[in-house]
MOPAC internal coordinates of N, CA, C and O (Angstrom, degrees):
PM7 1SCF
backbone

  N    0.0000 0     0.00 0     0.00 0    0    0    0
  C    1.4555 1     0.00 0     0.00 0    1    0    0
  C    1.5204 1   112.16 1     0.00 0    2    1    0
  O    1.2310 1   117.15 1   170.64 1    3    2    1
  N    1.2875 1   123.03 1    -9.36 1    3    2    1
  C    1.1432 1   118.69 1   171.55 1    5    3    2
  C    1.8166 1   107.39 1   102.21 1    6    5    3
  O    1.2310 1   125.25 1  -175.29 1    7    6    5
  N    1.1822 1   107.52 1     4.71 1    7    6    5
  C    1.8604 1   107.93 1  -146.47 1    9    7    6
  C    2.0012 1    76.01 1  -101.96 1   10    9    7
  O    1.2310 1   129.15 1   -34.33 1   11   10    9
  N    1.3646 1    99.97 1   145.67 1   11   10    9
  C    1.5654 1   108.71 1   166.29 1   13   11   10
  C    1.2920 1   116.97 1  -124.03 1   14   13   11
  O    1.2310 1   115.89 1   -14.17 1   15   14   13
  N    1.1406 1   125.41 1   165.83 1   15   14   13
  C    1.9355 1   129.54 1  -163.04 1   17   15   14
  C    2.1120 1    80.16 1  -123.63 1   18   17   15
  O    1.2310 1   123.70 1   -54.72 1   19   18   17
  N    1.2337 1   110.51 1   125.28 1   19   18   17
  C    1.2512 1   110.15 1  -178.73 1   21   19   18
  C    1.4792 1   110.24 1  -135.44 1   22   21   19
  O    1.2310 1   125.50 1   -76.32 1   23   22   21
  N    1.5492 1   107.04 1   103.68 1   23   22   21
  C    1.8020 1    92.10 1   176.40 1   25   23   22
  C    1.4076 1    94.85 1   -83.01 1   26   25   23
  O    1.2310 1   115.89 1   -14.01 1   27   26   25
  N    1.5334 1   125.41 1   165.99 1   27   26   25
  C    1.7123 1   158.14 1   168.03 1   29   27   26
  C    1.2374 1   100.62 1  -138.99 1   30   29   27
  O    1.2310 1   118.85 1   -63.04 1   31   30   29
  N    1.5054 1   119.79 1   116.96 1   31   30   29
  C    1.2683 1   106.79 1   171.43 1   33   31   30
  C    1.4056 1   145.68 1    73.59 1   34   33   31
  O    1.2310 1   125.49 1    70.64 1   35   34   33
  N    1.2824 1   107.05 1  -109.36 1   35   34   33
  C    1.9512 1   131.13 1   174.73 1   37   35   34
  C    1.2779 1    80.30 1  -105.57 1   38   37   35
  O    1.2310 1   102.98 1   107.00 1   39   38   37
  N    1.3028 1   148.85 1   -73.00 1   39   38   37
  C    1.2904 1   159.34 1   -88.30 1   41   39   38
  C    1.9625 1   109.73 1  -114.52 1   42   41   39
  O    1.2310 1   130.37 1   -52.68 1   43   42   41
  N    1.2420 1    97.60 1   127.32 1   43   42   41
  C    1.4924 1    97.85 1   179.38 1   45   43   42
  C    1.5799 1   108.01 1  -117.79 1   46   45   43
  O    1.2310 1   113.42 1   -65.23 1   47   46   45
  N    1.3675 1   130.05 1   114.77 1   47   46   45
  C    1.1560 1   132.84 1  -170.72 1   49   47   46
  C    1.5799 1   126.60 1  -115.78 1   50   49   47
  O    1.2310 1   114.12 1   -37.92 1   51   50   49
  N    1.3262 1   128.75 1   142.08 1   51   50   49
  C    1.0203 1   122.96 1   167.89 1   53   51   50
  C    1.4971 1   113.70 1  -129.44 1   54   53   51
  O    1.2310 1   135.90 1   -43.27 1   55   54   53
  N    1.5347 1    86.83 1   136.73 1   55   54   53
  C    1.5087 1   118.93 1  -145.14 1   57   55   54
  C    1.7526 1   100.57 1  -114.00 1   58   57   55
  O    1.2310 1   125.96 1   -57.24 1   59   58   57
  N    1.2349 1   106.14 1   122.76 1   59   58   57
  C    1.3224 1   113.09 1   170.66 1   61   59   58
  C    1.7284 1   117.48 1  -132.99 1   62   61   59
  O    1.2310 1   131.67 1   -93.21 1   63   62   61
  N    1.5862 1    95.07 1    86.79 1   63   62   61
  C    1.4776 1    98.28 1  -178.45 1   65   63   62
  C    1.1465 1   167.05 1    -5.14 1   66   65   63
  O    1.2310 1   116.80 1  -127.93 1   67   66   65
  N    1.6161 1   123.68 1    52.07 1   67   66   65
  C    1.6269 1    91.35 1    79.55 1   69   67   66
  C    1.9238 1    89.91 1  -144.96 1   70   69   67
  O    1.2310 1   130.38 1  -119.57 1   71   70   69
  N    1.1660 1    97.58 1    60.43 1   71   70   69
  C    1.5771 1    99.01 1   173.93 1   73   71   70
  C    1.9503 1   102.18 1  -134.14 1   74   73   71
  O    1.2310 1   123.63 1   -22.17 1   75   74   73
  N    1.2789 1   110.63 1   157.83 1   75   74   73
  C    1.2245 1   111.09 1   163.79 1   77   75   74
  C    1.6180 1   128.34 1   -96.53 1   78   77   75
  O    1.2310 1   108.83 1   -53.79 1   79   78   77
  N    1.4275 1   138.51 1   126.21 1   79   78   77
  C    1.3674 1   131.13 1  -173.38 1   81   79   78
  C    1.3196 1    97.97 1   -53.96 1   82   81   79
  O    1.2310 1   123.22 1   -17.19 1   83   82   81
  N    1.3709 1   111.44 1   162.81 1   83   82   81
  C    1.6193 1   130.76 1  -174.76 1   85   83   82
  C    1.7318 1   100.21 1  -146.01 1   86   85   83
  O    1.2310 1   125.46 1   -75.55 1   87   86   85
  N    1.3629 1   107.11 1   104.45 1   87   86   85
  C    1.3419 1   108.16 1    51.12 1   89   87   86
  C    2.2180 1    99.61 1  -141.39 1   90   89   87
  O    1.2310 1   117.45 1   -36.79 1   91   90   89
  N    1.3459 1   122.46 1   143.21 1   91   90   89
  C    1.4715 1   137.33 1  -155.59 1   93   91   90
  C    1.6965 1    83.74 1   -62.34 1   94   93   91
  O    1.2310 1   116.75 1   -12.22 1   95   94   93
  N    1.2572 1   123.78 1   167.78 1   95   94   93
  C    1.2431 1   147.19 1  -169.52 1   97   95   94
  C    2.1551 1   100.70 1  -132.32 1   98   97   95
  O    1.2310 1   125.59 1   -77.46 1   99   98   97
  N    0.9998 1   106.87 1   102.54 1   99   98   97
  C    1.4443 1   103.27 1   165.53 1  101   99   98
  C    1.0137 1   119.72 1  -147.95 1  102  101   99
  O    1.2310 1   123.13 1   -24.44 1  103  102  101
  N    1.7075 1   111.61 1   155.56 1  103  102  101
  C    1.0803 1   151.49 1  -137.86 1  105  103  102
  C    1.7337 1   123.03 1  -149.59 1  106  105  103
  O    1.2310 1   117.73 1   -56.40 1  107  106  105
  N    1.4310 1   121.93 1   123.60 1  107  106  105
  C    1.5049 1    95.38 1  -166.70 1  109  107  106
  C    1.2997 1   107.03 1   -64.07 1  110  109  107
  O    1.2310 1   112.46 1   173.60 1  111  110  109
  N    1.2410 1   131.84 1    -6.40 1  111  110  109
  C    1.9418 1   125.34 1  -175.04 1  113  111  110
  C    1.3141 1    94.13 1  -172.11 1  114  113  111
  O    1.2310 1   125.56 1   -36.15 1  115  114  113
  N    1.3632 1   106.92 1   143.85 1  115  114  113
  C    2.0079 1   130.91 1  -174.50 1  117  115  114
  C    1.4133 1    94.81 1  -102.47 1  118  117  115
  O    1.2310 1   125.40 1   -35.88 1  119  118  117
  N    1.2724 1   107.23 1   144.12 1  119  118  117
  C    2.0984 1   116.99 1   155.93 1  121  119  118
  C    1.7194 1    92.52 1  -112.03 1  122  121  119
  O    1.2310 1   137.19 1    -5.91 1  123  122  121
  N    0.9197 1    84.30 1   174.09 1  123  122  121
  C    1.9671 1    97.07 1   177.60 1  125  123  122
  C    1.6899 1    87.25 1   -87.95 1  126  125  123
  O    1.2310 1   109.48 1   151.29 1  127  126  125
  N    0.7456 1   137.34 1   -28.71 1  127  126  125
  C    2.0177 1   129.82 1   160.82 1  129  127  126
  C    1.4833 1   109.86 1   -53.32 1  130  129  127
  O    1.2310 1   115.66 1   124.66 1  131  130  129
  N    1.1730 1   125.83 1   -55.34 1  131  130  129
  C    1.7057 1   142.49 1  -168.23 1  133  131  130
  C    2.2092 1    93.47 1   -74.55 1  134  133  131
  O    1.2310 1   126.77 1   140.19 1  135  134  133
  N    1.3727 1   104.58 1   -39.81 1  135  134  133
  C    1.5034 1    91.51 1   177.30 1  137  135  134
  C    1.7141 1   108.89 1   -78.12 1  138  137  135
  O    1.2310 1   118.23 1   134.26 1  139  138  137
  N    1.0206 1   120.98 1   -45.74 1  139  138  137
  C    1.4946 1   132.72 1   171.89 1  141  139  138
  C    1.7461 1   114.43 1   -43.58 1  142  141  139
  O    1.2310 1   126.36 1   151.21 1  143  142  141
  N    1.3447 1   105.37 1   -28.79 1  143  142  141
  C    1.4080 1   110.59 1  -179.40 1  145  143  142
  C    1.4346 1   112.96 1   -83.66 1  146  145  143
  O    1.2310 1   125.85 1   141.03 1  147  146  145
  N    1.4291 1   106.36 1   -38.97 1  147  146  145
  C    1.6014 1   104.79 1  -161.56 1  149  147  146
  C    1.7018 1    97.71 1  -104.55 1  150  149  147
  O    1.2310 1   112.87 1  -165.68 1  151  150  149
  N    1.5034 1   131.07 1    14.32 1  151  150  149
  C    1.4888 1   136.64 1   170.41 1  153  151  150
  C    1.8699 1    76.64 1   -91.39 1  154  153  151
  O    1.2310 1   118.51 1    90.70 1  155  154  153
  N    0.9380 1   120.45 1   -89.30 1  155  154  153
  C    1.3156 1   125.03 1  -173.47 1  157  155  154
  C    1.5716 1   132.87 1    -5.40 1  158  157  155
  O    1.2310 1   133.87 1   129.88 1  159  158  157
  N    1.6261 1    90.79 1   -50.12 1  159  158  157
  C    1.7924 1   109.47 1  -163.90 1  161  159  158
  C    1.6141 1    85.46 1   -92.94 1  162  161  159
  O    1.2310 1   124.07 1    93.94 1  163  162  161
  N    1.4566 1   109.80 1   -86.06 1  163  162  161
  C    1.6646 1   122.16 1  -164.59 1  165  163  162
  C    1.3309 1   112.00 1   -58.45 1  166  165  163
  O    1.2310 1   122.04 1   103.67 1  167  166  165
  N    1.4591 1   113.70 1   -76.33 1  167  166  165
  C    0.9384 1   121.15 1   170.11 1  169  167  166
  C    1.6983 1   147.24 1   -21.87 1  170  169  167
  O    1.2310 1   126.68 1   140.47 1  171  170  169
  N    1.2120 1   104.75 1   -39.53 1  171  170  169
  C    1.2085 1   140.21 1   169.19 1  173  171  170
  C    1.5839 1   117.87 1   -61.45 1  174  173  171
  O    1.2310 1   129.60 1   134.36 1  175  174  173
  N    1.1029 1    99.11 1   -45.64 1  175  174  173
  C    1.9702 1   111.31 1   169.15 1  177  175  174
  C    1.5868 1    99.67 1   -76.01 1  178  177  175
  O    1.2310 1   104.13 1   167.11 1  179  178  177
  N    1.4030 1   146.87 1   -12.89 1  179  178  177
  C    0.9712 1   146.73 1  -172.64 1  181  179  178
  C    1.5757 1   120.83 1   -87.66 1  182  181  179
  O    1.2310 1   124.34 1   122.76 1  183  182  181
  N    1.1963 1   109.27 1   -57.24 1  183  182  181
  C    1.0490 1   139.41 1  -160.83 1  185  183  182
  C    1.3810 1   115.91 1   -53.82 1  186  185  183
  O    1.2310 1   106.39 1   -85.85 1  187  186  185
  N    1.5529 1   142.91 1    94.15 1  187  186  185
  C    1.4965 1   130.32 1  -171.97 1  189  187  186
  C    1.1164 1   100.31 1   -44.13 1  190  189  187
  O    1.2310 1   129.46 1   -13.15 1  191  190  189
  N    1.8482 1    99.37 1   166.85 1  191  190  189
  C    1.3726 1   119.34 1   171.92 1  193  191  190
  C    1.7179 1    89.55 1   -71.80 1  194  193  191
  O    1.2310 1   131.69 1   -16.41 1  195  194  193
  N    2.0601 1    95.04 1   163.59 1  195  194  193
  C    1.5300 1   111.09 1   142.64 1  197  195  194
  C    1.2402 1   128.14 1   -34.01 1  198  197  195
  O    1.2310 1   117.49 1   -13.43 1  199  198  197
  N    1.1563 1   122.38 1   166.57 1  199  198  197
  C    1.7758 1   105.10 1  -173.67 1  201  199  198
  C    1.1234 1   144.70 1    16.38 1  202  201  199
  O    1.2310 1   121.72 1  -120.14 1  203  202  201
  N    1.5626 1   114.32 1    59.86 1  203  202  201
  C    1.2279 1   125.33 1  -161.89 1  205  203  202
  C    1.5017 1   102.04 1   -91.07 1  206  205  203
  O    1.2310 1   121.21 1   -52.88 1  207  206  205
  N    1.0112 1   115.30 1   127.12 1  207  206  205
  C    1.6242 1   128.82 1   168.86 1  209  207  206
  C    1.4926 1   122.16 1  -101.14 1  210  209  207
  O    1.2310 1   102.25 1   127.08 1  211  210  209
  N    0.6481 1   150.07 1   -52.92 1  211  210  209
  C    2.0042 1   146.26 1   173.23 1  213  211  210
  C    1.6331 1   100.15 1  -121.31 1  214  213  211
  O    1.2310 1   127.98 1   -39.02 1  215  214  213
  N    1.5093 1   102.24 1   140.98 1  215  214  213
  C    1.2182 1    93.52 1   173.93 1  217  215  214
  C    1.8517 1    89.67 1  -144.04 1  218  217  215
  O    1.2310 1   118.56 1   -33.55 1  219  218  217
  N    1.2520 1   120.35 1   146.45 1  219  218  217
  C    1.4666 1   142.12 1   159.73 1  221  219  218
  C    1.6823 1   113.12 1   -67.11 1  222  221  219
  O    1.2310 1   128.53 1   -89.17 1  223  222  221
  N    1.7444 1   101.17 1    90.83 1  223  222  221
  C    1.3591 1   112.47 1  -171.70 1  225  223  222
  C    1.5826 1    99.60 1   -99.78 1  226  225  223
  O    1.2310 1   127.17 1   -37.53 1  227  226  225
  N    1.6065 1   103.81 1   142.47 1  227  226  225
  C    1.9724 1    99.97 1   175.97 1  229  227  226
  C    1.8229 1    79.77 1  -140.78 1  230  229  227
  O    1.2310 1   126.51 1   -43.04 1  231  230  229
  N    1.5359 1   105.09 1   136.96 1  231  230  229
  C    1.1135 1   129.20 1   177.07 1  233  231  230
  C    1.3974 1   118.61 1   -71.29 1  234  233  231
  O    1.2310 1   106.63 1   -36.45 1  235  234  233
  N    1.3397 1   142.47 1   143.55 1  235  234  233
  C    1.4351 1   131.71 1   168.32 1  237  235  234
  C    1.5973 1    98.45 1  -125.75 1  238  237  235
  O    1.2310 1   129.09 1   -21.55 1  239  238  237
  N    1.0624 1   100.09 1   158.45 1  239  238  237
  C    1.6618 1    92.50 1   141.44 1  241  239  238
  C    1.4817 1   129.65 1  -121.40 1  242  241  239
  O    1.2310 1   131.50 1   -26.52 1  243  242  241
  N    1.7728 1    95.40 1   153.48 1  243  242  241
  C    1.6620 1    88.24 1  -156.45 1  245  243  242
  C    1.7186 1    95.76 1   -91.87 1  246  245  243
  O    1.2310 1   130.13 1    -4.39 1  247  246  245
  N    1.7764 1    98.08 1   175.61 1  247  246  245
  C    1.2882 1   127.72 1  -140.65 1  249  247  246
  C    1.5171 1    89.09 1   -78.18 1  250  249  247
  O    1.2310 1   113.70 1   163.66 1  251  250  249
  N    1.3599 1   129.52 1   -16.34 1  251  250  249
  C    1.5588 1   123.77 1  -179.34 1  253  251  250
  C    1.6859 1    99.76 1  -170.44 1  254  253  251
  O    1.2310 1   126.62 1    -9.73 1  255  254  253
  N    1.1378 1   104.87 1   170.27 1  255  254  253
  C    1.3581 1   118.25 1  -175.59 1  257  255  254
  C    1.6096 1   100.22 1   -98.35 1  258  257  255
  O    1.2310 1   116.45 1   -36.52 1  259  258  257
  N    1.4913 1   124.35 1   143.48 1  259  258  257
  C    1.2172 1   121.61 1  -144.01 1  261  259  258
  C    1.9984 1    73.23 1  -120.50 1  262  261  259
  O    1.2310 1   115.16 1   -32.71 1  263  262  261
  N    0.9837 1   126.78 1   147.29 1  263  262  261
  C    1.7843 1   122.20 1  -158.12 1  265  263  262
  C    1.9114 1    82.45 1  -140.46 1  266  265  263
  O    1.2310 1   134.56 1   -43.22 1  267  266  265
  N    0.9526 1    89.44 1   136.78 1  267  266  265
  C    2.2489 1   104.08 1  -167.34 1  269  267  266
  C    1.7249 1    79.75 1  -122.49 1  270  269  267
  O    1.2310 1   129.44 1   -71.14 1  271  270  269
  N    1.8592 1    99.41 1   108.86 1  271  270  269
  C    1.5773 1    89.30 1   169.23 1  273  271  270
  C    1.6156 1   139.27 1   -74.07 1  274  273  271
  O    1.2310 1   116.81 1   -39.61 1  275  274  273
  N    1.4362 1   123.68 1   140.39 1  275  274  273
  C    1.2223 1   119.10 1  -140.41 1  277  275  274
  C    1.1891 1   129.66 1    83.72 1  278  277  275
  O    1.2310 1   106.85 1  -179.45 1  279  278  277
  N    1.0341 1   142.09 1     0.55 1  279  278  277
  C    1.5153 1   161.89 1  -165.25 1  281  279  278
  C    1.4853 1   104.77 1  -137.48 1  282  281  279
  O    1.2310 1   118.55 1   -67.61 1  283  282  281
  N    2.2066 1   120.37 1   112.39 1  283  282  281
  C    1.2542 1   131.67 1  -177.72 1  285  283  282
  C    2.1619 1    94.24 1   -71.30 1  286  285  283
  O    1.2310 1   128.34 1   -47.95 1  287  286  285
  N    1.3186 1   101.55 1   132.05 1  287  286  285
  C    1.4289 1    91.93 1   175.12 1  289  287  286
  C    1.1713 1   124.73 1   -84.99 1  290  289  287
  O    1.2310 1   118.59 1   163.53 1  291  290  289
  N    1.5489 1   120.29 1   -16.47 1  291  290  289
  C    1.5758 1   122.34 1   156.56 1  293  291  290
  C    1.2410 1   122.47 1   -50.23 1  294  293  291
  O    1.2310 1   123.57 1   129.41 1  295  294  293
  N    1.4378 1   110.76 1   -50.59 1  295  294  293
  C    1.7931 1   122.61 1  -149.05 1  297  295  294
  C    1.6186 1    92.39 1  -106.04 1  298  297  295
  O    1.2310 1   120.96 1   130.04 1  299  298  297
  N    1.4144 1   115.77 1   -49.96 1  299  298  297
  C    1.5686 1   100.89 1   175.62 1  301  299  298
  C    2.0047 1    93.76 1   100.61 1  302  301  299
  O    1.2310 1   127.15 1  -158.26 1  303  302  301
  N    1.0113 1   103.86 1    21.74 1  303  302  301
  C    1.3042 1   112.45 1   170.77 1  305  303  302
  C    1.4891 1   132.06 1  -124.37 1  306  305  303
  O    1.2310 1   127.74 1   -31.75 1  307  306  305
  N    1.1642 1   102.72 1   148.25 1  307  306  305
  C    1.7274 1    85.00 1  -172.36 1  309  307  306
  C    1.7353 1   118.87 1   -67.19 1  310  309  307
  O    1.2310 1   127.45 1   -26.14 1  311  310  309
  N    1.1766 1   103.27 1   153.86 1  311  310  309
  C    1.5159 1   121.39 1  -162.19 1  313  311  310
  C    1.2562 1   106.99 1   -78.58 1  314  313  311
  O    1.2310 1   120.10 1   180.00 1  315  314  313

């Protein structure tokens, strides 16, 4: 489906291209048990169907800018 499971940090995200779901799930540290739980519970209500064709997108903005080291966060280029 295109959808990615993305930890940053604290932060465990699910990502449906090329936006992130809202609202992020964090935690000071993930196990592959702690990701398995919260794809399951939260996640799971999120997640489009298979063959998803139109979907009703509303923009937010998120709570901070998530900074990928080595990577300028304006330009999207390396630093």
């Amino acid at each position: 489906t295109g959808q990615i499971l993305r930890v940053h940090d604290r932060t465990l995200q699910l990502m449906g291209h090329p936006m992130v779901s809202a609202p992020e799930i964090e935690r000071e540290s993930w196990t592959a048990d702690d990701v398995a739980e919260v794809f399951h519970s939260d996640f799971a209500k999120r997640l489009p169907p298979l063959g998803l064709v139109g979907a009703k997108i509303e923009y937010v903005q998120l709570g901070r800018i998530n900074v990928v080291p080595g990577i300028d966060p304006l330009t999207g280029q390396p630093a």
